[in-house]
C-alpha positions in Angstrom: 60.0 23.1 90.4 60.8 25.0 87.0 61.1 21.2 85.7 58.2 20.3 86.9 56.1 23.5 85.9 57.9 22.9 82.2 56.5 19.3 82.4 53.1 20.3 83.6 53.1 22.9 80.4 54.5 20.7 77.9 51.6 17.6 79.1 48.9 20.6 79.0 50.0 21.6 75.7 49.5 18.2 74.5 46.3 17.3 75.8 45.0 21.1 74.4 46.1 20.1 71.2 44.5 17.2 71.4 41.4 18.5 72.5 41.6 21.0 69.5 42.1 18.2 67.0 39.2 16.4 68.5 36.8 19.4 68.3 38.5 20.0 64.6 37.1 16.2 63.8 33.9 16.9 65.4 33.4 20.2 63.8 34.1 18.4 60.1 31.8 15.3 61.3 28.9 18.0 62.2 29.9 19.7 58.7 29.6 16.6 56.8 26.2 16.0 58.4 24.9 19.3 57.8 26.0 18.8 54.0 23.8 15.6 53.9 21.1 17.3 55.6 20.9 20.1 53.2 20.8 17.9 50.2 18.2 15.3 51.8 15.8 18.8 52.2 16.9 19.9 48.8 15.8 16.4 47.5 12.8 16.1 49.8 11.5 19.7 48.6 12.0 18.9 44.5 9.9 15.8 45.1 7.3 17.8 47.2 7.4 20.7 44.2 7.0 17.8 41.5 4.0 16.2 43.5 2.4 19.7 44.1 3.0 20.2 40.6 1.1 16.8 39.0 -1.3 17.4 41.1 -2.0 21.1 40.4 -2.1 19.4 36.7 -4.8 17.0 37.7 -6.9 19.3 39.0 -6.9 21.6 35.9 -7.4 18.6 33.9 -10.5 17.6 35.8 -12.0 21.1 35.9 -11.7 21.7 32.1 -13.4 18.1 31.6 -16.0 19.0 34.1 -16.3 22.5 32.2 -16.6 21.4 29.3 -19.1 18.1 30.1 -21.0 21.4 31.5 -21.1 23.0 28.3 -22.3 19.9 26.6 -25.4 19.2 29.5 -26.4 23.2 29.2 -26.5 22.8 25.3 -28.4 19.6 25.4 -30.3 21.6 27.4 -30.8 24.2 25.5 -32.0 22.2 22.8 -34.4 20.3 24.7 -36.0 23.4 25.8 -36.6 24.6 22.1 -37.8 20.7 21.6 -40.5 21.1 23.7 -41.2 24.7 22.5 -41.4 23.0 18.7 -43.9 20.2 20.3 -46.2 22.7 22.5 -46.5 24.8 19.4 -47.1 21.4 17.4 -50.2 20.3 20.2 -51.5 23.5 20.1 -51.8 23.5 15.7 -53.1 20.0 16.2 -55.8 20.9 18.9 -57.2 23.7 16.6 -56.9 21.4 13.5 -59.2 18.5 15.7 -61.1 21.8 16.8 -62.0 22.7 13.3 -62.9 19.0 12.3 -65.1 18.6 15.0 -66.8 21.3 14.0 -66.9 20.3 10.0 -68.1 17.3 11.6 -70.6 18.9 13.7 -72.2 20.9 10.7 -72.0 18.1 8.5 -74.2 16.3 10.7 -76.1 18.7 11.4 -76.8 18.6 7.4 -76.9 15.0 6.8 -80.1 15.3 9.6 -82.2 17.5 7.7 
């Protein structure tokens, strides 16, 4: 029976240390895989940072060029606005000047008559 128990020991101690190598292959297989995982998300979040960051860049490129096409339309603006104070100011000297005429007109007329 001793035999037998010693046999019995000697075939669990093999199959436990086979067991434990197995798990010891597994565990540097899951390892491995976790390594490639980490460096996949590593990859996967530079690329996500360099996209974020071109298109952060975009955006400020096309807000300064709509700023400053802004600033251009509120200048031409600006100058359109004195334009047509320069031209009202213009009709109005030129309404007085025809006002005057017609007048000199009027009285010259008026003396030509008599």
């Amino acid at each position: 029976q001793l035999h037998q128990t010693m046999s019995e020991k000697n075939e669990l101690t093999k199959r436990l240390s086979m067991v434990q190598k197995e798990l010891q292959e597994k565990e540097s297989e899951i390892k491995t895989e976790i390594s490639e995982y980490k460096t996949r998300l590593l990859q996967a979040e530079k690329e996500h940072q360099d996209a974020l960051t071109e298109a952060n860049r975009k955006t400020e490129a096309e807000i300064e060029a709509c700023q400053d096409k802004m600033n251009s339309l509120e200048h031409f603006i600006s100058s359109q606005k004195l334009e047509i104070e320069h031209l009202k100011s213009n009709k109005e000297e030129l309404n007085n000047s025809l006002k005057e005429a017609k007048q000199t007109l009027g009285e010259l007329l008026k003396t030509k008559v008599r």
